[in-house]
Structure formats: C-alpha cells, structure tokens
N, C-alpha and C positions, 0 to 999 in steps of 0.2 A: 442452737448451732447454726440456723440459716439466717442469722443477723446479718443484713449489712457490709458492718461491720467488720467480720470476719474473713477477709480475702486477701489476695494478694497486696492489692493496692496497700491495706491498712498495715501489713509486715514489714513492705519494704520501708512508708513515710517512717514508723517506729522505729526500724530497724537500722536507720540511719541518725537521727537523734541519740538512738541508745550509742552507737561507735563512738559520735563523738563525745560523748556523755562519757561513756567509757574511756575514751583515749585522752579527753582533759583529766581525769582521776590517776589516770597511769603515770603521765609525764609530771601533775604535780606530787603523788603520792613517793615516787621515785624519788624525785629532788627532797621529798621530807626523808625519808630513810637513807640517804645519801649523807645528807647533811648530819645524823646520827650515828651514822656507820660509815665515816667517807672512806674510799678506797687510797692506795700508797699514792701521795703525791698529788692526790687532789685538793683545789683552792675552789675557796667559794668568795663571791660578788658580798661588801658589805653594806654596799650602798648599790641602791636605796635601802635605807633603814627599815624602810616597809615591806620588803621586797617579800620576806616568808608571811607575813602577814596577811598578804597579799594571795598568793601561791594555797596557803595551806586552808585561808577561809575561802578560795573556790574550790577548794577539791573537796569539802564538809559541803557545802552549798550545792556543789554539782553530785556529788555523790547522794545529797538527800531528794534533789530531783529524779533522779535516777527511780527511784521506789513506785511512782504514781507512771513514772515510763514505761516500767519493767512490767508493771501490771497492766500498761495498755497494751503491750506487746505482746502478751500472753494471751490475754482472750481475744485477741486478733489472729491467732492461729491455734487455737483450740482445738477444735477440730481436728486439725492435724498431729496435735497432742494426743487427742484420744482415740485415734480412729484406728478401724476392725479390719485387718487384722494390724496385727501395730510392727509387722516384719514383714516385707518382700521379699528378702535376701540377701546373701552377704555385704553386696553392696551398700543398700539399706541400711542391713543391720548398723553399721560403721559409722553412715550420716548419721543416724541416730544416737547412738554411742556419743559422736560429739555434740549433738544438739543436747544432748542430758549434761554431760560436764559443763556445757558452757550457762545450762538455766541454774543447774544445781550449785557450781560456784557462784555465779550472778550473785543467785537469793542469801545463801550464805554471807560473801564477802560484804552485802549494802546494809541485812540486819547486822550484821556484826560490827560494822561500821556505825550502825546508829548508835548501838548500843555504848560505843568507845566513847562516845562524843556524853556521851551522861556516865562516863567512869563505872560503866556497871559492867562484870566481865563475870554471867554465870556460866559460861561455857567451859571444862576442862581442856585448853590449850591455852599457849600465847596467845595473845594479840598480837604483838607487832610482827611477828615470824610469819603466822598463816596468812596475816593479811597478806604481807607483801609476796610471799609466793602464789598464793591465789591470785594477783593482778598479772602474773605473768601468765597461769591456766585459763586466766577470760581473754586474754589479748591472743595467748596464743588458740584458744578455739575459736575466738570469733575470726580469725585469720581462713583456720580451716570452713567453717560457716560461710564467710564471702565469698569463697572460694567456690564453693559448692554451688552457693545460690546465687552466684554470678548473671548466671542467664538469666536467670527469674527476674533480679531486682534491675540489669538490663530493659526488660519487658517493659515491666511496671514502673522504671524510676521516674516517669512523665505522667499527669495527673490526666492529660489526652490524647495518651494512648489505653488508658486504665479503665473509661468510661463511653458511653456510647452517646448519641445526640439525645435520649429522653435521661441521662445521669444512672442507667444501669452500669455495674462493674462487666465489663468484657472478661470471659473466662475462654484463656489462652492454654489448652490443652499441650498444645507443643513446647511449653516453656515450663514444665516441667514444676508446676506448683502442684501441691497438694491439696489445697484451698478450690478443690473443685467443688459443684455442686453433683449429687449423684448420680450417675449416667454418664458422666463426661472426666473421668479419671485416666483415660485412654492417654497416650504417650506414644511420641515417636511419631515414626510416617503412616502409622493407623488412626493417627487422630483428625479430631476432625476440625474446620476453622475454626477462630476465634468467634463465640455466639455471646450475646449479653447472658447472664446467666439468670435463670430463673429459682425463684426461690421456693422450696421443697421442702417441707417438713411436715409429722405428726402432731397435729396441734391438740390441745385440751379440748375439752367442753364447757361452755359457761362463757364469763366474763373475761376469766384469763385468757381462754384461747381468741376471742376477738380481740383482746389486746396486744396479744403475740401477731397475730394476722397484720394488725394494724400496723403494727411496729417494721413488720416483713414484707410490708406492701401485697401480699397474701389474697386472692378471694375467700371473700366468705364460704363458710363450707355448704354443701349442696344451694348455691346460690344458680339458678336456669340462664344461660347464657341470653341477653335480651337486644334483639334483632334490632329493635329500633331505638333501644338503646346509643349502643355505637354507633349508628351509622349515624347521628346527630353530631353536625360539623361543629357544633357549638361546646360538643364535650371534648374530655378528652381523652387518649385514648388509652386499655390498657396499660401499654407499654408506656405511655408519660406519666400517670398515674402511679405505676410502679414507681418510676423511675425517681418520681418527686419526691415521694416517701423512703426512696433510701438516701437520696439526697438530706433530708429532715433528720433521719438518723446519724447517718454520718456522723454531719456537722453538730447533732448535740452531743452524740460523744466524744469529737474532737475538741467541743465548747468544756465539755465537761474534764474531760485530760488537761487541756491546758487552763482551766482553775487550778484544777487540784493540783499542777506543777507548780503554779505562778504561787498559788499559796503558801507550799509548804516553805518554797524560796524566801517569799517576804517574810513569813511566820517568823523565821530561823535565822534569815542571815543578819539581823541587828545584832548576833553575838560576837559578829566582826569588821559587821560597815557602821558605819555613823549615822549615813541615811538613814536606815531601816532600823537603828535603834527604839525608834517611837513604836516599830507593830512587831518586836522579840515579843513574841508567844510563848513560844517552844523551844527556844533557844536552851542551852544547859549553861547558860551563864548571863545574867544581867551585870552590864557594862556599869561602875561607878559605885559597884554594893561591895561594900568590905572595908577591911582597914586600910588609911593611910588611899579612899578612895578608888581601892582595885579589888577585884575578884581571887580568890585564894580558890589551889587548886589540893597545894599539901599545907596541913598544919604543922605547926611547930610540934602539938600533941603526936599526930600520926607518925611522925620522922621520930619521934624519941629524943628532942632533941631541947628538951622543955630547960634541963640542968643544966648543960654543957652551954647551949649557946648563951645561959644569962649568969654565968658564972663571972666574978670580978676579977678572976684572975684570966681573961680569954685572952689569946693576941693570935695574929695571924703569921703562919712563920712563911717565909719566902725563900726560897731555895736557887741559889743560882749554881754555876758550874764550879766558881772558887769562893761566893760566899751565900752567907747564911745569915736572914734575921727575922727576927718576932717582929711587930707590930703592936700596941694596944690603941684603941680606937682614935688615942687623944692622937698617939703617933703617926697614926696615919692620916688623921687631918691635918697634922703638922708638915706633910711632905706636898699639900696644894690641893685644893678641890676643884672640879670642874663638876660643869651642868650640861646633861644632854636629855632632850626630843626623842624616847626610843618605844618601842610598842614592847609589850608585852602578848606575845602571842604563841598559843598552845596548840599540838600537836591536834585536842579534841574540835579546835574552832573556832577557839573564841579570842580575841584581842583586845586589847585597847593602849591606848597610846600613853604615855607619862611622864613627870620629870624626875631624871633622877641626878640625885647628885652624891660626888665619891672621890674617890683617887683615878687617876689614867693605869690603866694598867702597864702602856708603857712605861711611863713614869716609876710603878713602882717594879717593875722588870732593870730599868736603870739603876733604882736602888742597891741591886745586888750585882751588880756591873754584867749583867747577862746582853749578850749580842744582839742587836737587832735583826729581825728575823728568827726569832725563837720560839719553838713549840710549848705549852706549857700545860701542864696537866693540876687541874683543880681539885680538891678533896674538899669533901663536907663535913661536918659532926656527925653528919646520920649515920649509923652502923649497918645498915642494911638498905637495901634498892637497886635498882639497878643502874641509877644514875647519882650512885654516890660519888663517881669519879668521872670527870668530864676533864678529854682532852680537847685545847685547844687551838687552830693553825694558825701559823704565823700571820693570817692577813688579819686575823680578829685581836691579836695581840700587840699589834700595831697600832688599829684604827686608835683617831684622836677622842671616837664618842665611844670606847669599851671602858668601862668602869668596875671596879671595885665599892659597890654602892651602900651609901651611908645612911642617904636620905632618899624619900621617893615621896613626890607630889609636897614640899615645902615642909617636911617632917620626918622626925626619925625615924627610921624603916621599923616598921609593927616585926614582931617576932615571925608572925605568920607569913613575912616578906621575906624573911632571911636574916633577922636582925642576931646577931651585931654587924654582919658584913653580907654580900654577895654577889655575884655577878651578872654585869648587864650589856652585851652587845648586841650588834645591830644584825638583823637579819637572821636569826637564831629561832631556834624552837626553843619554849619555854622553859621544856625538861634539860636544856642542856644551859641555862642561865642558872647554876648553881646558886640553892641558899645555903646557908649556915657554915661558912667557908671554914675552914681551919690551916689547910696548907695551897702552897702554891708552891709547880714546882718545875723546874725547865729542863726541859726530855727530850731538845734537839735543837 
C-alpha cells in the first residue's frame, strides 16, 4: 500500500484518460443504438459509407483499452478502497455509495463488452438493454465523481504542483484526498501544509521485505543513521535518494500501463483497421476468412433458413402502397444491376470493406410505383431473432449504393451471406443489413 504509485497524482493522470475513454464509448455507443433503435423522425448521414465502421470499431478499440486503464486506476487508489474504517459519515457514506456504482458498473459493462465482441453471452440478461443503460449509470456517476473530486484533481491536475525538487509526491492534506500517508489524514483548517510524503509501512523479513523497501525508496530496517555518511557532499541525500526511486517506480508502472494499453490496441484493432490487420492477435474476427472472402457472423444453419432460402420456387415479394410484386432472381437481375465499395461492419468490431453487386433499392422501390422518400420495412426467412425485421429510413432507401445484393466480392453470395438475396447499405450496422430477404415492404 505505500507504493509510489499509489496517490493523488496517479488517480487524477488515470482518472482523466478513463473520462475520456469513457466519454468516446458513450457518444459512439449511443449513435450504435441509435441507429438500431432510431427515435420518431430521426435521419442518419449515409455517407461516408465508412462512417459506422469507423464510430463502432473505436468504441470496441477504446472500450478494450479501458480494461488495462481501469486496472491502473484501481491500484492507484487502493488504499482508499480499503481503508479502516471504510465510513466517516453520512456524507462519506454517499461519496462512497457513488464511488461503488460507478467501479461496479465500470467492471461490469467493459467484461461484458468483451465478451460481446466474441459472441459469448453467459450471463442471464440482455446485452444490448444493460449495456446501454449501464453507459448512462457510469456517465452519470462519474459526473457525480468530478464533482466531488473537483478540488483534488484541481490540486493535482499539474505534474509540478504534484511533486517536490528531489521527485517526492507532495501530500496536500487540505485538498481533501484520501491517499494520504498515515499521520497526515487531517482535513480542513487543522491540517497541516503540504509536506512530501514519506513512505511508511510494515515490511516483511528476508528478501521480499528489502525488495518492497527498495521499491518504496524505504530504509533498511534497523539500519544506524551514519554521520559521516551524509554529510559527504558527494552523496546524496536521503530525500533525493528517496525521491529518485519513486521516480523509477513511477515511470515503470506508467512504462508498464501504457504497454499493456498500446497492446491490447494493436492486438485487437486489425479486426477493423487495415493497418493493424498484420498483428490481430485477439481480435474475434480475422478479416478475408470465410465464404465469398468475408467473415460470417450467422449461418444459414443457425437462422433455420438452410430450405427456404435455397428453395427453386424463392422470389422476393415487394410491396408498395397500390402495387404488389414477386421477384425471382433471374427478375431481378433483369431490372439492372449496380456495384458498390461498402463495408460490412458489426455491432461486436469487426469490419471489412467489399464488393457488392445487386439491384438499387431505389430502383426496385420504383418497381412498385412507391414515392420517393419512402420508409421500408425488410423481412427475412429466419423465423426467429431479433432482427428478423428491419426497418429502413428514407435516406438509406434512397442512397444510389443501397442494394438488394446478388453478388459480393465477384460471386454469387454464399448462403452464409444471405443468398438468394440481401441487404447492403452504407453506414449501417451489420445486424441491421438483412440476409435471407423474403419481403420488402413500404410503411411510410
């Protein structure tokens, strides 16, 4: 507990990384549920065609930095986590109260987030429900958090007002941290100045305890204070000695956090940049593995949809407001194909870019003499999920690159793509680019 480490200084650097860590997760996690769940009257941007692909692989990338954050944030005020008696008073009580909701959703929503992103859900709720209310419970206590610790992280937000000329942490008793060293917990106008703090703890015996010392910048134990020791202008002294060695710590834990961030970044994020394709580690998706050159997320097997969709008798029926027609594959290649540049990118992370070629959905919205500017709602073969019915607004019914897709990457779309038919617009989450179409139908 008398690391370094462990003080003001290292809560506020963390604790400002994690907000905005936190706040890019927010604003792009929003806009992914948004776009799943739009509200009355909402329009979304179709272009850039990268644009969700974009949005939803930083908020899987930033969200998995978060994990190695969260945990340097945590043993940087440890201490304060555990410390006797763990109530003052109502007051107290309260701050803490909200300091526990905002660790305990934290840890929650970033595993449960991991876990999304590898399609594993052992946990008995939703996923997409809790997440997204849970990003409102960490926004709104860390709100309450800054609030609180206003002053403190005031103190500390300067790297030299935080330390002293030999690199000791200054422990500012009137600024109301609890990251004191013991003695000096005093608050208010009884406290006493800001002093470098010294480091105080029960150490072992043997080898570990000179290595903990070591680490704590510590004297040795019953080590005789030696006169002529220090007064040798050649050494130095105590307090720079001290001071050098929390310096050393520090910065290897700081060396060490930002590995382990930078890591798990490059590890992971080739599941949706192109750079970093070469060092996906850990990614839940390798980019270019699968049929027809892409990543499959639902099988044709999984959706139930093995008969129906390869039935000879399929056709796609199109619904307008005065007329009505089938489709069979030939027929719809008979009404004009187009090619479009569009990404394929999923809710869990992962992306990649592709060619696909189809009908315009415009185009076959004309078919049925239905209005431009028309809402349209998609159905699949699948009998069950939750995105067997996907509506979609007028600006995606529009665009020249939404397709009705035939083919993807120079070939006929694999079964596992959506074959005989399905949908492909720009700027969309994955789950909502329907396969296995069967109707199409316009609902405004």
């Amino acid at each position: 507990m008398a690391s370094p480490n462990r003080n003001a200084r290292s809560a506020v650097v963390f604790g400002r990384l994690l907000g905005v860590a936190f706040l890019v997760c927010f604003g792009t996690g929003v806009y992914s549920y948004l776009l799943q769940q739009p509200l009355p009257g909402m329009r979304f941007p179709t272009q850039p065609a990268q644009l969700y692909q974009f949005t939803q692989g930083l908020h899987i990338t930033t969200g998995i930095a978060i994990i190695p954050l969260l945990l340097a944030k945590l043993n940087a005020v440890m201490p304060a986590l555990v410390q006797v008696p763990p109530v003052r008073g109502v007051l107290h009580l309260l701050e803490r109260l909200s300091i526990a909701v905002l660790v305990a959703s934290a840890i929650v929503q970033v595993g449960t987030g991991l876990l999304n992103t590898y399609q594993w859900y052992p946990f008995p709720f939703p996923f997409k429900q809790v997440h997204n209310a849970l990003a409102y419970v960490i926004i709104g206590s860390l709100i309450v958090h800054i609030g609180v610790k206003l002053r403190l992280i005031g103190r500390y937000w300067r790297k030299r007002d935080s330390y002293d000329a030999d690199g000791r942490f200054v422990a500012d008793p009137d600024a109301g941290s609890e990251l004191l060293p013991p003695g000096q917990e005093a608050r208010g106008a009884s406290a006493s100045q800001p002093t470098a703090a010294p480091t105080v703890a029960a150490y072992p015996r043997g080898l570990t305890g000179r290595v903990l010392r070591w680490v704590d910048g510590a004297p040795a134990s019953g080590a005789p204070a030696d006169p002529t020791e220090t007064s040798r202008a050649s050494r130095p002294t105590p307090d720079a000695t001290q001071g050098r060695r929390e310096r050393i710590a520090r910065r290897g834990f700081l060396t060490g956090v930002t590995a382990a961030t930078a890591g798990v970044v490059v590890l992971t994020a080739g599941q949706s940049n192109r750079l970093a394709e070469p060092f996906n580690v850990f990614g839940a998706r390798q980019r270019h593995r699968g049929p027809n050159d892409l990543p499959v997320n639902r099988t044709a097997r999984a959706a139930g949809v093995l008969a129906t969709a390869t039935a000879a008798d399929w056709s796609l029926t199109v619904v307008g407001r005065d007329v009505t027609r089938s489709f069979s594959r030939v027929e719809l290649v008979a009404l004009g194909t187009a090619e479009a540049e569009l990404p394929i990118s999923c809710v869990e992370g992962w992306s990649q870019m592709a060619t696909w070629k189809g009908v315009r959905m415009r185009d076959l919205l004309a078919a049925v003499q239905a209005e431009p500017g028309s809402q349209v709602r998609v159905t699949s073969l699948e009998q069950h999920g939750g995105y067997r019915v996907m509506d979609m607004g007028p600006e995606y019914a529009e665009d020249p690159t939404t397709l009705i897709a035939l083919e993807l990457n120079g070939q006929k779309l694999d079964l596992d793509h959506g074959f005989p038919a399905r949908i492909i617009a720009p700027g969309r989450p994955g789950v909502l680019q329907t396969k296995w179409i069967e109707k199409i139908e316009v609902i405004a």
